[in-house]
PDB file with one MODEL, atoms N, CA, C and O in Angstrom:
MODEL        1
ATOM      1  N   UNK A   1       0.826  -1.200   0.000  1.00  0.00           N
ATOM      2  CA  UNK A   1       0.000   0.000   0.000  1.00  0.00           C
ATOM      3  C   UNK A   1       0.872   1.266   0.000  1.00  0.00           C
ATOM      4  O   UNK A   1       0.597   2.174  -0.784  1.00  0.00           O
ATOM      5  N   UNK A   2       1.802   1.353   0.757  1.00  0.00           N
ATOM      6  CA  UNK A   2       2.599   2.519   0.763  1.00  0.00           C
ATOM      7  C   UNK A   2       3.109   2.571  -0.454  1.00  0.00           C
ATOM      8  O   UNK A   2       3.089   3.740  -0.840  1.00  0.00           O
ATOM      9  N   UNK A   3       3.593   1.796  -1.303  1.00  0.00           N
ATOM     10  CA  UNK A   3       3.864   2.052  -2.642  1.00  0.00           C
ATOM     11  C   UNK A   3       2.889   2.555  -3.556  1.00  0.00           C
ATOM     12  O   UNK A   3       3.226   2.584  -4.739  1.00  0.00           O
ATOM     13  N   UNK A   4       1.511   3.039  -3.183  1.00  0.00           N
ATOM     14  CA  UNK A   4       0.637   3.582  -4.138  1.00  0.00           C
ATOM     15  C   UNK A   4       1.174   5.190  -3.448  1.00  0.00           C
ATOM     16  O   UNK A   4       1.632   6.021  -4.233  1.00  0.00           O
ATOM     17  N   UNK A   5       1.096   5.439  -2.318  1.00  0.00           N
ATOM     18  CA  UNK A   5       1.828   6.734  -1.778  1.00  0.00           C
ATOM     19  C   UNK A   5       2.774   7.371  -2.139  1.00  0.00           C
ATOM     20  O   UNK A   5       2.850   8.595  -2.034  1.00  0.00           O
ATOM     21  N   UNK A   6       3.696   6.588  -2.651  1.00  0.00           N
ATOM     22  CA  UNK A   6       4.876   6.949  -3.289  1.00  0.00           C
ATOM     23  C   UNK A   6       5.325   7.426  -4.801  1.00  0.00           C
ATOM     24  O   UNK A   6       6.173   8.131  -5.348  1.00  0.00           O
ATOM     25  N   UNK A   7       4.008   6.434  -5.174  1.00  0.00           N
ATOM     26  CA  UNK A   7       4.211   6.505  -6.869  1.00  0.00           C
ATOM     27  C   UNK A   7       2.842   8.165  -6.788  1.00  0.00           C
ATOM     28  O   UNK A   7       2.996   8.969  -7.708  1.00  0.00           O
ATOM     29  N   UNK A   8       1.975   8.415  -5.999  1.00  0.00           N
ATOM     30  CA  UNK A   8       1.367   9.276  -6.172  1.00  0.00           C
ATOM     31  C   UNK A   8       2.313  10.649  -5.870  1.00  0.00           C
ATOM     32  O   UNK A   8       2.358  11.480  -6.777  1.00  0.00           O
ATOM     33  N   UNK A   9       3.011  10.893  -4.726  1.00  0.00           N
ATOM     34  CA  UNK A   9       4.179  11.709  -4.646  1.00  0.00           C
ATOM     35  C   UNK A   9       4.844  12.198  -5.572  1.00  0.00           C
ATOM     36  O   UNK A   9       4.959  13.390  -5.857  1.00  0.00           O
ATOM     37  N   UNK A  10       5.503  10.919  -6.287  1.00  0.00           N
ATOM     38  CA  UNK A  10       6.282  10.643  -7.296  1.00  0.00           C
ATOM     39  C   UNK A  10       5.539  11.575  -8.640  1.00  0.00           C
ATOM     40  O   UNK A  10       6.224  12.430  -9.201  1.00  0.00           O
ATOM     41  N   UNK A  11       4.503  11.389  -8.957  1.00  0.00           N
ATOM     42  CA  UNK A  11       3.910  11.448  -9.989  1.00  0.00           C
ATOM     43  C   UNK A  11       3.535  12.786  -9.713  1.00  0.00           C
ATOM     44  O   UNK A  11       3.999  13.472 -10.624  1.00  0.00           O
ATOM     45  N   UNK A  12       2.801  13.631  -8.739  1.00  0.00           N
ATOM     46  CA  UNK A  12       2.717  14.841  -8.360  1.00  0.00           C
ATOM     47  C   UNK A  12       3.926  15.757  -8.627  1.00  0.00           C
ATOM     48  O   UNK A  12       4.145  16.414  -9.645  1.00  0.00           O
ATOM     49  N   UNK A  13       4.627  15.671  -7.563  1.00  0.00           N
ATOM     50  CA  UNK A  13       6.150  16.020  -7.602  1.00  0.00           C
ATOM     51  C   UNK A  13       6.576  16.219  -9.560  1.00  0.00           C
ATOM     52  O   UNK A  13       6.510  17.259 -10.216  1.00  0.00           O
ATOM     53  N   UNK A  14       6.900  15.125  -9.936  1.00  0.00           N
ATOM     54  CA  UNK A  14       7.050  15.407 -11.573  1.00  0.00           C
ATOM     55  C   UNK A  14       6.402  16.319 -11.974  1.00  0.00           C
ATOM     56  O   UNK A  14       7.012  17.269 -12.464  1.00  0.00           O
ATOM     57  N   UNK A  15       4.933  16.350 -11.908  1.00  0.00           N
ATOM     58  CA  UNK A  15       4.012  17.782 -12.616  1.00  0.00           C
ATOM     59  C   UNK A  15       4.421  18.541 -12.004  1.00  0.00           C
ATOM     60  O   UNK A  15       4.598  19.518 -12.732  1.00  0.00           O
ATOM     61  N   UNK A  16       4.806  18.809 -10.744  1.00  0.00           N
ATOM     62  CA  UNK A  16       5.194  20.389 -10.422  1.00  0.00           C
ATOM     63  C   UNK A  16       6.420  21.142 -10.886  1.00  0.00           C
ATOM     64  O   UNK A  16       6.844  22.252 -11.205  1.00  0.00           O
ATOM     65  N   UNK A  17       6.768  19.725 -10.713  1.00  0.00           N
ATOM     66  CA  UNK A  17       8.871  19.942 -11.471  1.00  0.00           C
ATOM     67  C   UNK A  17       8.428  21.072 -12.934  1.00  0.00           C
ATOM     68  O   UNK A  17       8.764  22.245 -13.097  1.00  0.00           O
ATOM     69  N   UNK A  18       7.513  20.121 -13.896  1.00  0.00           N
ATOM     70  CA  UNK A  18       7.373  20.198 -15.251  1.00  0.00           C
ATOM     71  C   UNK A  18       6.567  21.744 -15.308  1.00  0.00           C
ATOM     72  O   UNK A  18       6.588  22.451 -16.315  1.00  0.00           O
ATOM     73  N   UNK A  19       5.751  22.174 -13.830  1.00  0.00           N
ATOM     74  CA  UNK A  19       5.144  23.925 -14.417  1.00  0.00           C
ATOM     75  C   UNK A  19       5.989  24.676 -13.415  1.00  0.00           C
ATOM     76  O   UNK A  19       5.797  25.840 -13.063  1.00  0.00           O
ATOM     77  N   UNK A  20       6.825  23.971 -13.052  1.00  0.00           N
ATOM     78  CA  UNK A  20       8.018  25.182 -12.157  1.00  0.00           C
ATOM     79  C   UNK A  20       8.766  26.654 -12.843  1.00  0.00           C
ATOM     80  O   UNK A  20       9.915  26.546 -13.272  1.00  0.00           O
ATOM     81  N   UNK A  21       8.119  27.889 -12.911  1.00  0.00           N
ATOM     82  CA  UNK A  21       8.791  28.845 -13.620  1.00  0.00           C
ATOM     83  C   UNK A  21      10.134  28.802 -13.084  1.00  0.00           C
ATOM     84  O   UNK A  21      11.015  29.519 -13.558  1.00  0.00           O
ATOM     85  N   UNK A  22      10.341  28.025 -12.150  1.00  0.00           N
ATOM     86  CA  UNK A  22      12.345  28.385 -11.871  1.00  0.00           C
ATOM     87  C   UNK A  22      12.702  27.003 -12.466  1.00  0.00           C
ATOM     88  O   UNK A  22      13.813  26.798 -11.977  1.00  0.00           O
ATOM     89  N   UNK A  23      12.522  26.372 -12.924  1.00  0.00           N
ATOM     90  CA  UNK A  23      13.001  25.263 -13.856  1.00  0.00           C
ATOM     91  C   UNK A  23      12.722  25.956 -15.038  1.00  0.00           C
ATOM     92  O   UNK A  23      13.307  25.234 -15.845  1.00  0.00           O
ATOM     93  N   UNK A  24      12.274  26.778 -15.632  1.00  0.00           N
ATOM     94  CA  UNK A  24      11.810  26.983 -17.211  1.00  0.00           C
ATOM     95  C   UNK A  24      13.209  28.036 -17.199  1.00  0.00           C
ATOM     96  O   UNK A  24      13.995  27.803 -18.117  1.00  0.00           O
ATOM     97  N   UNK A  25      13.477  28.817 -16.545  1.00  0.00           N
ATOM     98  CA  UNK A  25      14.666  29.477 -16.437  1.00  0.00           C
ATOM     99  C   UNK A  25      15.889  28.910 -16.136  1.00  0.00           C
ATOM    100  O   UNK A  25      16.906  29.600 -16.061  1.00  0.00           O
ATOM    101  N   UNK A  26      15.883  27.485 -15.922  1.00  0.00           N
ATOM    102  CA  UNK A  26      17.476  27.025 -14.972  1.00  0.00           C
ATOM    103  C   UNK A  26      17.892  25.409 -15.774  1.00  0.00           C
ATOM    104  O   UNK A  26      17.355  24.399 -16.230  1.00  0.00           O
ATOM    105  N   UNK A  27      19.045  25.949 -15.579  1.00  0.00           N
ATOM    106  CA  UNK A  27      19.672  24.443 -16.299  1.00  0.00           C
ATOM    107  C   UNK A  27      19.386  23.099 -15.229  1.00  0.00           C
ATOM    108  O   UNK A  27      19.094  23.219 -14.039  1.00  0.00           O
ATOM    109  N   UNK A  28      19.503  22.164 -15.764  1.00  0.00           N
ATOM    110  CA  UNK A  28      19.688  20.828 -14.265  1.00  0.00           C
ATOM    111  C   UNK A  28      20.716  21.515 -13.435  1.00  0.00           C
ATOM    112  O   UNK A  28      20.721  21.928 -12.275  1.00  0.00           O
ATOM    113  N   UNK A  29      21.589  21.502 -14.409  1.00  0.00           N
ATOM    114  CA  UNK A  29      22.504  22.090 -12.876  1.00  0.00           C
ATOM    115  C   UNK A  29      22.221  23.070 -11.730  1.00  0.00           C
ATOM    116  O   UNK A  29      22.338  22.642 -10.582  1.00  0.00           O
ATOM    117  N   UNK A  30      21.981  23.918 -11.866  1.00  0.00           N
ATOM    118  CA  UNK A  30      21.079  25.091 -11.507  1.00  0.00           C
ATOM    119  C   UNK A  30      20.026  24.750 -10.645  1.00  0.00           C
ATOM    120  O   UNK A  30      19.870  25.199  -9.509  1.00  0.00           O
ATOM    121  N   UNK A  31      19.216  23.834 -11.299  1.00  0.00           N
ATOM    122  CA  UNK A  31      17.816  22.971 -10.547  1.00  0.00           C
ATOM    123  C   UNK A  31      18.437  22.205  -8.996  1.00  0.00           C
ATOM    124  O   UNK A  31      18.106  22.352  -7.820  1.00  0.00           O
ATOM    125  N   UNK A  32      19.540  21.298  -9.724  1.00  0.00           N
ATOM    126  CA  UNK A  32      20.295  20.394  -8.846  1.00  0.00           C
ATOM    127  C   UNK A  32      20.798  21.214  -7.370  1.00  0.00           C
ATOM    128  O   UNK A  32      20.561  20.821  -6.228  1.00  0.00           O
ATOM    129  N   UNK A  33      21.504  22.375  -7.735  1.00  0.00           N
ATOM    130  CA  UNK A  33      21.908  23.255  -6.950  1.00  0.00           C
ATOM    131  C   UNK A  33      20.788  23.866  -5.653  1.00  0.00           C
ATOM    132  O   UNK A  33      21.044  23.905  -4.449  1.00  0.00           O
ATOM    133  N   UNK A  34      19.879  24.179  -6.138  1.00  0.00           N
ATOM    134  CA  UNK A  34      18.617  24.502  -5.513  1.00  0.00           C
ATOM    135  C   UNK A  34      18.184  23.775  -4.973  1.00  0.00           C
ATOM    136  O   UNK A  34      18.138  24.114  -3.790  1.00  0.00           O
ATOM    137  N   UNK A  35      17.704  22.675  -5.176  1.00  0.00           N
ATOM    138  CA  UNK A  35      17.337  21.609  -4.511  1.00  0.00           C
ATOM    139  C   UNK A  35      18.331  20.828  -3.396  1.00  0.00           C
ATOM    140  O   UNK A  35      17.883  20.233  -2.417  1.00  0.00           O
ATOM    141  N   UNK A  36      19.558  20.923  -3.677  1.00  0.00           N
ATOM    142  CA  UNK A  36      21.325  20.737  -2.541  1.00  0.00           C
ATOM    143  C   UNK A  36      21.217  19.421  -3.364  1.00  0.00           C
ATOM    144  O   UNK A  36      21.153  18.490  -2.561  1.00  0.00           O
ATOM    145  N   UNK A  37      21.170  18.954  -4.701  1.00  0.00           N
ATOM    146  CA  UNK A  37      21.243  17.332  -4.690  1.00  0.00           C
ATOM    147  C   UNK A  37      22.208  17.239  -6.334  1.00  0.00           C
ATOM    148  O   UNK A  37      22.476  18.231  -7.012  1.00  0.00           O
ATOM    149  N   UNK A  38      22.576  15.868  -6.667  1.00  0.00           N
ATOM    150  CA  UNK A  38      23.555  16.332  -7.628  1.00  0.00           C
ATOM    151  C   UNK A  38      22.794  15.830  -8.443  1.00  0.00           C
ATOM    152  O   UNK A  38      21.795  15.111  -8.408  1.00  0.00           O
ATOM    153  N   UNK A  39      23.760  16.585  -9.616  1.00  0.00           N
ATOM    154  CA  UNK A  39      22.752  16.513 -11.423  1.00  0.00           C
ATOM    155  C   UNK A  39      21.929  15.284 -11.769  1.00  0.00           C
ATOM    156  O   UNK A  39      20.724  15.206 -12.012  1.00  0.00           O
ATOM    157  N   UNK A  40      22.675  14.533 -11.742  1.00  0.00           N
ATOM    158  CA  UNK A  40      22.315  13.261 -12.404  1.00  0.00           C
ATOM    159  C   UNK A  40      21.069  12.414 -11.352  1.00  0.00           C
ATOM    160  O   UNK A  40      20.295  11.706 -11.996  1.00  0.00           O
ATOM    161  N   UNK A  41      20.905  12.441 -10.220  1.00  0.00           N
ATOM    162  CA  UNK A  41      19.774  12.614  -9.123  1.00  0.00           C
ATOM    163  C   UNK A  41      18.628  13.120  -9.899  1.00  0.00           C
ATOM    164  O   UNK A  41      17.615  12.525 -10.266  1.00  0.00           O
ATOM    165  N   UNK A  42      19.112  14.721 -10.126  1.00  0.00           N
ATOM    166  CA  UNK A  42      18.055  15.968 -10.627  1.00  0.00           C
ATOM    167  C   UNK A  42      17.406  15.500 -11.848  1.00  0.00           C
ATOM    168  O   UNK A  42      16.182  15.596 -11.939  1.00  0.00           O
ATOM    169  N   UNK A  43      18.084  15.015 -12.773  1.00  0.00           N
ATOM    170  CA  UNK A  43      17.764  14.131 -13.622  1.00  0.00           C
ATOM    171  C   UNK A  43      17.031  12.879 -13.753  1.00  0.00           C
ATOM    172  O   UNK A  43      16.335  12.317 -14.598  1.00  0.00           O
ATOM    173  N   UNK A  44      17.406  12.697 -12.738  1.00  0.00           N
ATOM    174  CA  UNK A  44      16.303  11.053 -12.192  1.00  0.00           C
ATOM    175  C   UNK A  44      14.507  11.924 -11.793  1.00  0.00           C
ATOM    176  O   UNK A  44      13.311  11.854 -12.074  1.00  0.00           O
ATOM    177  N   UNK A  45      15.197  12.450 -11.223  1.00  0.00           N
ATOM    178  CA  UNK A  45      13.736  13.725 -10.521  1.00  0.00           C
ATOM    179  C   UNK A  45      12.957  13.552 -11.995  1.00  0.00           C
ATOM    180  O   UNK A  45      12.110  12.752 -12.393  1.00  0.00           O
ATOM    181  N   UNK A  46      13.606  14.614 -12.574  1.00  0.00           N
ATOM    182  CA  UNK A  46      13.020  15.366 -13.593  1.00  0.00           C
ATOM    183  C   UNK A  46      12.364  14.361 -14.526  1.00  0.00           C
ATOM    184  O   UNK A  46      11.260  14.553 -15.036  1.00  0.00           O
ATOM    185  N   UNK A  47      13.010  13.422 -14.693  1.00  0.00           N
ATOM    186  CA  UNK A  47      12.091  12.408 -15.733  1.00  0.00           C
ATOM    187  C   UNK A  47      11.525  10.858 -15.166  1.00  0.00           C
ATOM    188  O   UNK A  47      11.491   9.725 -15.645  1.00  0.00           O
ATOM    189  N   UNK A  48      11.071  11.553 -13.752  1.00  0.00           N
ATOM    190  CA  UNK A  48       9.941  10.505 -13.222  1.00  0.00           C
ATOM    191  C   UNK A  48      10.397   8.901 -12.545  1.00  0.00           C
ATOM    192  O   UNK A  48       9.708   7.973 -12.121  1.00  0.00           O
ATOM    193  N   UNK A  49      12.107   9.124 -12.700  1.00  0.00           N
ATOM    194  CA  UNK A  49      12.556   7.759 -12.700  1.00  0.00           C
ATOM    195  C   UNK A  49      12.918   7.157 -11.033  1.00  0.00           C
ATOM    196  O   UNK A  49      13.313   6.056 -10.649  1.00  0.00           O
ATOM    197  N   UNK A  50      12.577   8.441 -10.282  1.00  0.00           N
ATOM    198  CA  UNK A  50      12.688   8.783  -9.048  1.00  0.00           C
ATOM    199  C   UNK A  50      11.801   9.389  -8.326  1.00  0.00           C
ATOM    200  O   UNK A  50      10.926  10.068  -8.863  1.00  0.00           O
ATOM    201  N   UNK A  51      11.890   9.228  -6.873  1.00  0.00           N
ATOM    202  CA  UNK A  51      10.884  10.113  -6.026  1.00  0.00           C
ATOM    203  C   UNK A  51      12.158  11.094  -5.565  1.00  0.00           C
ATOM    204  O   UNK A  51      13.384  11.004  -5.628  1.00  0.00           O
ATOM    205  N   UNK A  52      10.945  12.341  -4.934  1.00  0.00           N
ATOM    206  CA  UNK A  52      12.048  13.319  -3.627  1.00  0.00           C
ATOM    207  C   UNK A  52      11.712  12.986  -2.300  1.00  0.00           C
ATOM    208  O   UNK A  52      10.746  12.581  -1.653  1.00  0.00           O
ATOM    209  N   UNK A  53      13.421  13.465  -2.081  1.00  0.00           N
ATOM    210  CA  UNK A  53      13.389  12.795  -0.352  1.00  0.00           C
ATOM    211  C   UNK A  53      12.682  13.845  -0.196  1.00  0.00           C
ATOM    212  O   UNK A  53      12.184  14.611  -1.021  1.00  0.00           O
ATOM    213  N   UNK A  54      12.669  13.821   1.358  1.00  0.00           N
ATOM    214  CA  UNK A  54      11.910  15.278   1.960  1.00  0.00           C
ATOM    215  C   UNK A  54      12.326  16.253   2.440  1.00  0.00           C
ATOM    216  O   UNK A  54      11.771  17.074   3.169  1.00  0.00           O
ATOM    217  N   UNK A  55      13.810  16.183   1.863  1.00  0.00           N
ATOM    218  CA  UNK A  55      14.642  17.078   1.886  1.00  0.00           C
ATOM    219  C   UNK A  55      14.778  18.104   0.508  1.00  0.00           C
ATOM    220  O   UNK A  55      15.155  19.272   0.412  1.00  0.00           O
ATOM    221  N   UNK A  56      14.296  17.117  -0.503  1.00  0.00           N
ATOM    222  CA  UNK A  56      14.044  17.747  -1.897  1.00  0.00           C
ATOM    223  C   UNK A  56      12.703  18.047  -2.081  1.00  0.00           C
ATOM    224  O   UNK A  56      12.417  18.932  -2.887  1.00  0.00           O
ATOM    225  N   UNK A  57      11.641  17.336  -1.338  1.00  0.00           N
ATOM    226  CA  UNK A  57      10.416  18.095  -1.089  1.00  0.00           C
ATOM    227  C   UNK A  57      10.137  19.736  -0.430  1.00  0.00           C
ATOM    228  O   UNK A  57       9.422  20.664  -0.809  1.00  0.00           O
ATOM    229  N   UNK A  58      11.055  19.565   0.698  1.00  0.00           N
ATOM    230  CA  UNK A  58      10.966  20.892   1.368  1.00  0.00           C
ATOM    231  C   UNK A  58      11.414  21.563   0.943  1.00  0.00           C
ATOM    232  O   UNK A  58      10.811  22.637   0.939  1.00  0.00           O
ATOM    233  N   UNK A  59      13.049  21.529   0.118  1.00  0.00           N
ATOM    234  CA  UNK A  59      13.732  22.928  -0.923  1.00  0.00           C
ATOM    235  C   UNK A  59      12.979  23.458  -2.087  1.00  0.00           C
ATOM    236  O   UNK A  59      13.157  24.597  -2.521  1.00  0.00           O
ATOM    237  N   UNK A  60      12.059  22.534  -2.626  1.00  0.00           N
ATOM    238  CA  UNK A  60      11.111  22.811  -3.669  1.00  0.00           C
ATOM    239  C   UNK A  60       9.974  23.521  -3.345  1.00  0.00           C
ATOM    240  O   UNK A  60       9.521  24.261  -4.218  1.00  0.00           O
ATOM    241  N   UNK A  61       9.406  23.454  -2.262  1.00  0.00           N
ATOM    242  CA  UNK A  61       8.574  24.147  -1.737  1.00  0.00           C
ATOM    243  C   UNK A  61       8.908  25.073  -1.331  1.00  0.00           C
ATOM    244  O   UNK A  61       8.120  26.000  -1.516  1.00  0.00           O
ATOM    245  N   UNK A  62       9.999  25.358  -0.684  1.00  0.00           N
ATOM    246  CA  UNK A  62      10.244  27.029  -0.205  1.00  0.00           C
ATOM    247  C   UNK A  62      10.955  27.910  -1.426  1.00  0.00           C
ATOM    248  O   UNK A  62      10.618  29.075  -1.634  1.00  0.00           O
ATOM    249  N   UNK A  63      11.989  27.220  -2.222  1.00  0.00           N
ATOM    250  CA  UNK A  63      12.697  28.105  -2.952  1.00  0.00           C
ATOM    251  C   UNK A  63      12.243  28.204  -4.470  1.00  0.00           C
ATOM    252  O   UNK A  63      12.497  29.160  -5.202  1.00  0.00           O
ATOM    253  N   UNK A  64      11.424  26.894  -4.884  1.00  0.00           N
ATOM    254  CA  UNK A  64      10.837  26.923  -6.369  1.00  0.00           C
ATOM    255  C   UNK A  64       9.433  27.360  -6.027  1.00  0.00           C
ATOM    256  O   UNK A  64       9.286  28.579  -6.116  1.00  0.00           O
ATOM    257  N   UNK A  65       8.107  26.519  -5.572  1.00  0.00           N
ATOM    258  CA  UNK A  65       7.047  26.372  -5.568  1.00  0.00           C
ATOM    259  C   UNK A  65       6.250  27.989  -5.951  1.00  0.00           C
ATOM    260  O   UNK A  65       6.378  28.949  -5.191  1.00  0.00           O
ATOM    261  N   UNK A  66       5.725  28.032  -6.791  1.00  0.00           N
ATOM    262  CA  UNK A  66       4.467  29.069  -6.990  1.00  0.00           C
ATOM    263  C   UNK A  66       3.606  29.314  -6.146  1.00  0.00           C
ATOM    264  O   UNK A  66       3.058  30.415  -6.093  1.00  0.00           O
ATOM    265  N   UNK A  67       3.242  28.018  -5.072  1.00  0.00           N
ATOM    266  CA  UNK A  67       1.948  28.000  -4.473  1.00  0.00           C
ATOM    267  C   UNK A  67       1.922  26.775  -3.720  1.00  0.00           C
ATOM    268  O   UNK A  67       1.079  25.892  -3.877  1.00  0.00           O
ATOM    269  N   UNK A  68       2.886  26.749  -2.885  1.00  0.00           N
ATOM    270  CA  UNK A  68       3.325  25.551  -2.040  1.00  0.00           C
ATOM    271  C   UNK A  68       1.781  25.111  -1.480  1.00  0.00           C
ATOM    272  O   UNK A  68       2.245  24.584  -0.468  1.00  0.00           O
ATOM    273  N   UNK A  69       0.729  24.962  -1.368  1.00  0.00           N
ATOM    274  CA  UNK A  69      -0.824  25.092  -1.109  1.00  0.00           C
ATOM    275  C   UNK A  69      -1.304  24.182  -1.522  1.00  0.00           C
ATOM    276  O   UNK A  69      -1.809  23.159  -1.059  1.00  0.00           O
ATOM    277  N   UNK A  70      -0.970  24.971  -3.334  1.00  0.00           N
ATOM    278  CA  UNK A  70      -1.768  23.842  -4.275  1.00  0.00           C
ATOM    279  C   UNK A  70      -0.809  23.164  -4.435  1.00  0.00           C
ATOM    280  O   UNK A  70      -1.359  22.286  -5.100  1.00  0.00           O
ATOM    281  N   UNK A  71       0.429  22.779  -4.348  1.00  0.00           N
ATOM    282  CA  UNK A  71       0.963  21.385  -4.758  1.00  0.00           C
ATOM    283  C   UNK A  71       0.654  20.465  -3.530  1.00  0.00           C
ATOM    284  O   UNK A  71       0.350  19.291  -3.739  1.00  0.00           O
ATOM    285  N   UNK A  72       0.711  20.886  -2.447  1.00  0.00           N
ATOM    286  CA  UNK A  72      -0.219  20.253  -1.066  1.00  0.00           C
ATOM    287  C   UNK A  72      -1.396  19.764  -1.457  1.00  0.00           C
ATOM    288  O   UNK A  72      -1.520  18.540  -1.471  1.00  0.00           O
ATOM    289  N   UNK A  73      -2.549  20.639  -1.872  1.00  0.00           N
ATOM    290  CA  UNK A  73      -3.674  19.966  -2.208  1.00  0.00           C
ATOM    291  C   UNK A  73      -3.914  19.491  -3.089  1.00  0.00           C
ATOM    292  O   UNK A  73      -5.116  19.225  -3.105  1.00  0.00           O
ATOM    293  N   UNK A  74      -3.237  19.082  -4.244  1.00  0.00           N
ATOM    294  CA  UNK A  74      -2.895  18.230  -5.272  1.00  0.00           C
ATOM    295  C   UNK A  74      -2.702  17.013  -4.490  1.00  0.00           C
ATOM    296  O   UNK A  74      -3.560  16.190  -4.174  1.00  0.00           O
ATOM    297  N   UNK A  75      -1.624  17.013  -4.260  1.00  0.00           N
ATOM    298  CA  UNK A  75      -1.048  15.312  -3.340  1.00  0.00           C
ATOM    299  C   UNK A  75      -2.046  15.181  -2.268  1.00  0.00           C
ATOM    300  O   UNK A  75      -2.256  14.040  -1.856  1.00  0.00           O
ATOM    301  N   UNK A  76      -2.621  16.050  -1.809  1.00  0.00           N
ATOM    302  CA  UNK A  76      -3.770  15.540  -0.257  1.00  0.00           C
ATOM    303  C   UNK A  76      -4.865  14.992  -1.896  1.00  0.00           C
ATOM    304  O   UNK A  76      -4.440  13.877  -2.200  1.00  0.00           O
ATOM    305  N   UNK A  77      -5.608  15.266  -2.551  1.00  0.00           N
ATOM    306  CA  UNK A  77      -6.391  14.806  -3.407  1.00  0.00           C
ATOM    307  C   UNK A  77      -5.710  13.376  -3.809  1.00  0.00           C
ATOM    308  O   UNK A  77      -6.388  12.382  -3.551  1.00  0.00           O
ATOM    309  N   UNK A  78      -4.702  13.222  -4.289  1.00  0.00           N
ATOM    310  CA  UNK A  78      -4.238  11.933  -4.681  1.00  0.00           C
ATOM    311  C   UNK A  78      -3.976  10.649  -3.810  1.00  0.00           C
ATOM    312  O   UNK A  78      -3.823   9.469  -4.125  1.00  0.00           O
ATOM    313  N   UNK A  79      -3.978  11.319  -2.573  1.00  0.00           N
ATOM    314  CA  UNK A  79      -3.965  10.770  -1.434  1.00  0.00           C
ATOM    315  C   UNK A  79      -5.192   9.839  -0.869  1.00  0.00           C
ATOM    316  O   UNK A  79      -5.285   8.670  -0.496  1.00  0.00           O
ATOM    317  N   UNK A  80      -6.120  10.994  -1.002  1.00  0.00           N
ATOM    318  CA  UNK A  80      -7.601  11.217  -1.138  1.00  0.00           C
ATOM    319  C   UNK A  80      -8.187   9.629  -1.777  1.00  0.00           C
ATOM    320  O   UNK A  80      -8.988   8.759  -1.436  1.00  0.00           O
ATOM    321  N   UNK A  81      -7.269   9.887  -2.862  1.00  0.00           N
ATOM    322  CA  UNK A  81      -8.177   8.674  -3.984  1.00  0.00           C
ATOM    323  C   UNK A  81      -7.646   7.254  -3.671  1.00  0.00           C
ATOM    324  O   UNK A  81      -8.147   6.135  -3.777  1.00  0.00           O
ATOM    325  N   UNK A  82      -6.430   7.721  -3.242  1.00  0.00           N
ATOM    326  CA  UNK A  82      -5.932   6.171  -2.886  1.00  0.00           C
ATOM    327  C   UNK A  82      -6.845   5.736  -1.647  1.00  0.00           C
ATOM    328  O   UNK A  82      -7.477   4.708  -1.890  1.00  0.00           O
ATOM    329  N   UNK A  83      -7.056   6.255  -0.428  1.00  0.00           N
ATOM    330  CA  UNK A  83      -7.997   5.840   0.670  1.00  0.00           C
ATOM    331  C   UNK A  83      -9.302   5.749   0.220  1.00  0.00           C
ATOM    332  O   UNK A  83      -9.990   5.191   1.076  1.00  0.00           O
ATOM    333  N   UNK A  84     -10.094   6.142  -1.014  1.00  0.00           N
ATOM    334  CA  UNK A  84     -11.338   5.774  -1.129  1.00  0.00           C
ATOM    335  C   UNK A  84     -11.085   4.202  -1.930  1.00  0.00           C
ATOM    336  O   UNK A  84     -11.814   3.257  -1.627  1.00  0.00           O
ATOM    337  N   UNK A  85     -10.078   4.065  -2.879  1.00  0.00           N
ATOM    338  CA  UNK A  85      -9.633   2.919  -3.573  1.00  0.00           C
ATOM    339  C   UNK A  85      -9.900   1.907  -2.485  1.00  0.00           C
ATOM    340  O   UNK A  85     -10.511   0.852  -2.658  1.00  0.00           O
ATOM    341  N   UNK A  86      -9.397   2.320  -1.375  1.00  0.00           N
ATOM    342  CA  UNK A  86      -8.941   0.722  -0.437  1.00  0.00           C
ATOM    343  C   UNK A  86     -10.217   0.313   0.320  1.00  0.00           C
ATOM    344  O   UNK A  86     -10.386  -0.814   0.784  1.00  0.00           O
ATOM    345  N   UNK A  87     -11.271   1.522   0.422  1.00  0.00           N
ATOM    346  CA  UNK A  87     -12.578   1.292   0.979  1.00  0.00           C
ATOM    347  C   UNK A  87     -13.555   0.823   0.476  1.00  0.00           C
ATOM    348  O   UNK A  87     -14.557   0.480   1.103  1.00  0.00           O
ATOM    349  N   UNK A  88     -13.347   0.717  -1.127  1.00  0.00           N
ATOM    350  CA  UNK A  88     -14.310   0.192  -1.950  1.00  0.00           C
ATOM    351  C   UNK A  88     -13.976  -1.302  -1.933  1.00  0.00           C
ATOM    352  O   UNK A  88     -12.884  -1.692  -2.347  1.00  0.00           O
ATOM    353  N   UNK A  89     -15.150  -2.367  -1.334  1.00  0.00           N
ATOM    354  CA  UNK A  89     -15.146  -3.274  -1.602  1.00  0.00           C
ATOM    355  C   UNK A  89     -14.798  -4.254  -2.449  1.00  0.00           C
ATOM    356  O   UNK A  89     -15.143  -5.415  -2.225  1.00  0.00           O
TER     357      UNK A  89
ENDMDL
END
């Protein structure tokens, strides 16, 4: 079960990466830097092949995020769906 948590994270996290105006301006490297993690990591990030720790959760939220809120209530919704999934008979 926790692996549906993860891949929902996972999958969130990516869309935010992908409408981040400080990623549309910044190289990986740049990204990598911001986040404290190295390129090729950032790279794993960036094309879904990876989750963020919550150390790369929290730098994304304070130093990239548009609206640290709605990427919260994005993942609480996805969250959302996984606990109605497990209640349905």
């Amino acid at each position: 079960m926790r692996d549906l948590y993860i891949e929902a994270l996972k999958e969130c996290f990516n869309n935010a990466l992908l409408h981040c105006e400080c990623r549309k301006h910044s190289t990986h490297a740049q990204m990598a830097n911001i986040l404290a993690m190295d390129v090729r990591s950032y790279a794993d990030l960036d094309h879904g092949r990876s989750c963020c720790s919550s150390l790369t959760l929290a730098r994304y939220l304070i130093y990239c995020s548009d609206d640290p809120l709605e990427f919260l209530n994005e993942l609480r919704g996805a969250f959302e769906e996984i606990e109605a999934a497990k209640s349905k008979p």
